[in-house]
C-alpha positions in Angstrom: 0.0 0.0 0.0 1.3 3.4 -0.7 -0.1 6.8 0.2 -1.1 9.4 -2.9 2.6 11.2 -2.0 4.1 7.8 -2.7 2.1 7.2 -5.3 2.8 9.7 -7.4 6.5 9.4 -7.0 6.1 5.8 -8.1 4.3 6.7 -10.8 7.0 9.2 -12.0 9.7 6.7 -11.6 8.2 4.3 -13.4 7.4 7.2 -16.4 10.7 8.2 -16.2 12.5 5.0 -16.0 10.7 2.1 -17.6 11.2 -1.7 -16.4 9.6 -4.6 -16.5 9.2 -5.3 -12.6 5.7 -4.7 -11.0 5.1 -1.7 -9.9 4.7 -3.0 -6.1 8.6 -4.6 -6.4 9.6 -1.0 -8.0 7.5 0.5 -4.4 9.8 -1.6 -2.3 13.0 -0.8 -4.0 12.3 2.9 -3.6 11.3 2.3 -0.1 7.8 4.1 -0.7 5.4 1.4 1.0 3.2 2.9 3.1 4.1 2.7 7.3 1.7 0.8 8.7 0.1 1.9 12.3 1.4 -0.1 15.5 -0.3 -3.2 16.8 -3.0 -3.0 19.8 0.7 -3.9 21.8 2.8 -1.7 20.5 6.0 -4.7 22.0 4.8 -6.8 19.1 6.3 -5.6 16.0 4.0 -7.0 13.1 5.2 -5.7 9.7 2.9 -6.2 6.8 3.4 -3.0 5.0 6.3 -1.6 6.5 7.5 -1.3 10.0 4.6 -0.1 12.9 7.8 0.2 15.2 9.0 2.9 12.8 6.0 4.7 12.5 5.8 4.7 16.8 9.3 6.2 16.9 8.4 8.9 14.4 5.4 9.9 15.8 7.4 10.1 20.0 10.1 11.7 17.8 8.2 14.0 16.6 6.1 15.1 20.1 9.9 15.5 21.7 10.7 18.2 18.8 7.3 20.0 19.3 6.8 20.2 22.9 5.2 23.1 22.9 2.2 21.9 20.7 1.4 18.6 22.4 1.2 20.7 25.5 -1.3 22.4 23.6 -2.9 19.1 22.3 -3.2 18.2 26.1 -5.1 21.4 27.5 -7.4 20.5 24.4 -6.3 22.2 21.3 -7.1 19.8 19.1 -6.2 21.4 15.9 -3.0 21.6 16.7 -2.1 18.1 16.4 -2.3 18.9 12.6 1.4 20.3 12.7 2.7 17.5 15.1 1.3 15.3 11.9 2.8 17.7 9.5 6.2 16.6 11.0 5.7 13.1 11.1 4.7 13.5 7.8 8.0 14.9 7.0 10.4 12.6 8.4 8.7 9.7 7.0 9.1 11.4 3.5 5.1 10.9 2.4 5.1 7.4 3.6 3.0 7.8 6.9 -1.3 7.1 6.5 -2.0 10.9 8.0 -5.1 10.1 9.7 -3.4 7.0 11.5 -1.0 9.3 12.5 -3.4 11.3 13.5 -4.9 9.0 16.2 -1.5 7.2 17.1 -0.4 11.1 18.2 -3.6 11.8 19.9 -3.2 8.5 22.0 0.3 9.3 23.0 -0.2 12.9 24.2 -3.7 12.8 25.3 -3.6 8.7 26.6 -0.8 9.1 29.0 2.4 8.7 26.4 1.9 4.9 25.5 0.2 3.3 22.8 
């Protein structure tokens, strides 16, 4: 699975530089599968689309670097998560499923900082 951002880089590779592999092989060479959200037990590391460890790490990563903001997120500013997302976004190059992000964030700041 790939999100739109990956998508359309996949797609552009495979316009640019045309090959006879599938286009899911071509998605796993360029590492573009799509990070899949952690287990219910976030000590079991499942990978079926990429690794929900990874995605975990990016999103505690990411509430580190913006402290200010899941304060925010905490006294109930909900919109704000939207920029926590925006960096997790970032660092995982396209590759993260926003709205999963969305509620693996909202867990760890407003669910006590485990998922």
């Amino acid at each position: 699975m790939t999100t739109g951002t990956s998508g359309k880089l996949l797609l552009r590779h495979m316009l640019a530089t045309p090959s006879s592999a599938s286009p899911t092989q071509i998605a796993h060479q360029l590492q573009l599968i799509a990070l899949s959200s952690p287990s219910p037990s976030p000590s079991v590391s499942t990978s079926q689309n990429g690794s929900p460890d990874e995605l975990h790490t990016l999103c505690v990563e990411a509430i580190s670097a913006l402290p200010d903001e899941a304060a925010a997120v905490r006294k109930g500013n909900k919109n704000v998560v939207h920029k926590i997302v925006g960096r997790v976004m970032k660092n995982s190059r396209g590759r993260a499923d926003a709205q999963r992000v969305r509620i693996l964030l909202e867990k760890l700041i407003v669910g006590g900082g485990s998922a």
